[in-house]
N, C-alpha and C positions, 0 to 999 in steps of 0.2 A: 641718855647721850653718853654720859660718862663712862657706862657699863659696855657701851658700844664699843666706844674708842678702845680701852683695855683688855677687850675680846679682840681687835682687831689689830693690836699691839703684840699680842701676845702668840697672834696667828703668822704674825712678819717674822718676829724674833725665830719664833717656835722653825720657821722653815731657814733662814740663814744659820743656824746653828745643827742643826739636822746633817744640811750636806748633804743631803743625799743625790744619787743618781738618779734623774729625771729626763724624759726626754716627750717634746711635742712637737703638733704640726706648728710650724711658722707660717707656712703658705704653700698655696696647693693653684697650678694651673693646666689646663689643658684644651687643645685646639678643637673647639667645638666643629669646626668646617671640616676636619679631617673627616677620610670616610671612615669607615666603620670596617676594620676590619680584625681578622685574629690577630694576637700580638706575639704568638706562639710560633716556634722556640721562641724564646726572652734570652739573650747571650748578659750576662751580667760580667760587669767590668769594676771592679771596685780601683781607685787609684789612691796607693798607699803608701807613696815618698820611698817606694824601690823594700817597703817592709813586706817579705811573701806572709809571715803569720798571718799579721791584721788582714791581708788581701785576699789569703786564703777565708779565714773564718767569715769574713764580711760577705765572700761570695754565695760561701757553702748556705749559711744560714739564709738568705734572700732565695737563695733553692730549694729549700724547704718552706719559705713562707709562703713562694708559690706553689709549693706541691700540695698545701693546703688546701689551695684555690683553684685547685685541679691544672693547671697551668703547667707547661713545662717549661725549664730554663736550663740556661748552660753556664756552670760558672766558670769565667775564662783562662781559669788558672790548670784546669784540666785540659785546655787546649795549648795553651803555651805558658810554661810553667815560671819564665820571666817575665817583669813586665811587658807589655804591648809598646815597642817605639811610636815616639810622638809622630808621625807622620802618618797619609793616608793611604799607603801602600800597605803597611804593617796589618792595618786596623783594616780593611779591605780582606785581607787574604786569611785573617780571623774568623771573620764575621762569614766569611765563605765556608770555612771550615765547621762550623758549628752552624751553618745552613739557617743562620738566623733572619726570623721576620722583624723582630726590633733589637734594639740594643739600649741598655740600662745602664748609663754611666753616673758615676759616684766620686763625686770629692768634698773634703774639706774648703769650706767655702769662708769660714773665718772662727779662729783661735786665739782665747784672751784670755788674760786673769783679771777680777773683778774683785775688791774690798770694802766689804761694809763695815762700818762701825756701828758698835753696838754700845750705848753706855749700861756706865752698873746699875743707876739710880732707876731705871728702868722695875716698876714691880706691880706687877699683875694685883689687881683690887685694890692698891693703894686710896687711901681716901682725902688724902693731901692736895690730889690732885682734879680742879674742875674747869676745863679746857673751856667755859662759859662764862669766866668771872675773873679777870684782869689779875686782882692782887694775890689768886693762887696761883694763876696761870706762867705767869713769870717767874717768880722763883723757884718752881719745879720746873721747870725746861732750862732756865740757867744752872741750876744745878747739876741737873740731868748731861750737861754738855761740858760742865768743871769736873766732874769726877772723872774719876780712873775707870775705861770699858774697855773695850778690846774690838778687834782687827778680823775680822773673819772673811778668808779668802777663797774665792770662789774659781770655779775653769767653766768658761762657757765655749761652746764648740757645737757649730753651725754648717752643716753637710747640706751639699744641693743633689738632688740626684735627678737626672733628665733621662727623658725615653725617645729614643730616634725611630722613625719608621724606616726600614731599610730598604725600601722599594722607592720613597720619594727623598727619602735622606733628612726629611723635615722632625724639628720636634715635637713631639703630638702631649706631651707630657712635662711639667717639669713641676716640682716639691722640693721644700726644706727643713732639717726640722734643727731646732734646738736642743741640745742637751747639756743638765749641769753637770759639774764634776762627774765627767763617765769615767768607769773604769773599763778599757778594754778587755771584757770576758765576752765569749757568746750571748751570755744573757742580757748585755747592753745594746749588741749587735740585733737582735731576734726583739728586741723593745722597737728598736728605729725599721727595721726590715717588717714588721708587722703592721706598725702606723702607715708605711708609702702602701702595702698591698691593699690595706684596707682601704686606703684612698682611694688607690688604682679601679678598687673593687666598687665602690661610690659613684666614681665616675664613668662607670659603664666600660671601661677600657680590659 
């Protein structure tokens, strides 16, 4: 039991101090009653607070994770190199343009900072400590929570991307994923743009 607990102590701490960049599914749906059809061209739309890099690289690479999957797609920044105005006239005469059968929209769905404490008393194999037995159990977690530990800050960020059919205008598709502290490179892009195709590609879509 004890050997448990401090394997599984050690597995918490070990990933909040890491920090590293991570990214998973949250949730994944899609409209079983849709009919079945190609989804190809795919127009991708990444929306990114008026920033062309991120919107550039986030499209380019979603174009290659379908070109994987043999799929074609258009990423939108090759057709209008500004963003797409919010209205349905803009995004209409886009989506005409790039002759697309669906359309792949992308945004930041929610953006936070998260702080764990860590204390110092905190130590792998310690033998002081038997989470079974009252009068050790107490003074190592009292102590454990008097000492001096530290503050470790995290960024969690949460994208939704949805697939419209362009014939019935319905969404046949929608996924989110979570990821910790990303760093905006390709390679965080091509982590998140990998997970929706392979989903995409799961669900027969």
């Amino acid at each position: 039991m004890k050997t448990i607990f401090f394997l599984f102590s050690y597995l918490v701490i070990s990933i909040l101090l890491t920090g590293c960049s991570s990214t998973q599914l949250l949730s994944s749906w899609n409209d079983k009653s849709a009919q079945k059809s190609p989804i190809e061209p795919v127009l991708i739309i990444g929306v990114a607070n008026n920033n062309p890099t991120i919107r550039n690289i986030y499209e380019d690479t979603f174009v290659n994770s379908f070109a994987k999957a043999k799929i074609l797609a258009i990423p939108s920044h090759t057709i209008s190199e500004q963003p797409i105005e919010p209205n349905e006239q803009s995004l209409r005469s886009i989506i005409k343009k790039a002759a697309a059968g669906t359309v792949l929209i992308t945004h930041i769905l929610d953006a936070k900072e998260e702080n764990s404490f860590i204390p110092s008393s905190y130590v792998v194999g310690s033998n002081s400590y038997a989470p079974g037995r009252l009068y050790s159990y107490y003074p190592f977690v009292r102590s454990s929570v008097s000492d001096m530990g530290s503050y470790v800050n995290k960024t969690i960020v949460v994208l939704e991307s949805n697939l419209y059919d362009v014939k019935t205008e319905n969404l046949i598709w929608s996924a989110r994923t979570k990821s910790i502290d990303p760093v905006m490179t390709k390679k965080y892009y091509q982590g998140i743009t990998d997970i929706l195709t392979s989903d995409l590609t799961s669900k027969h879509l």
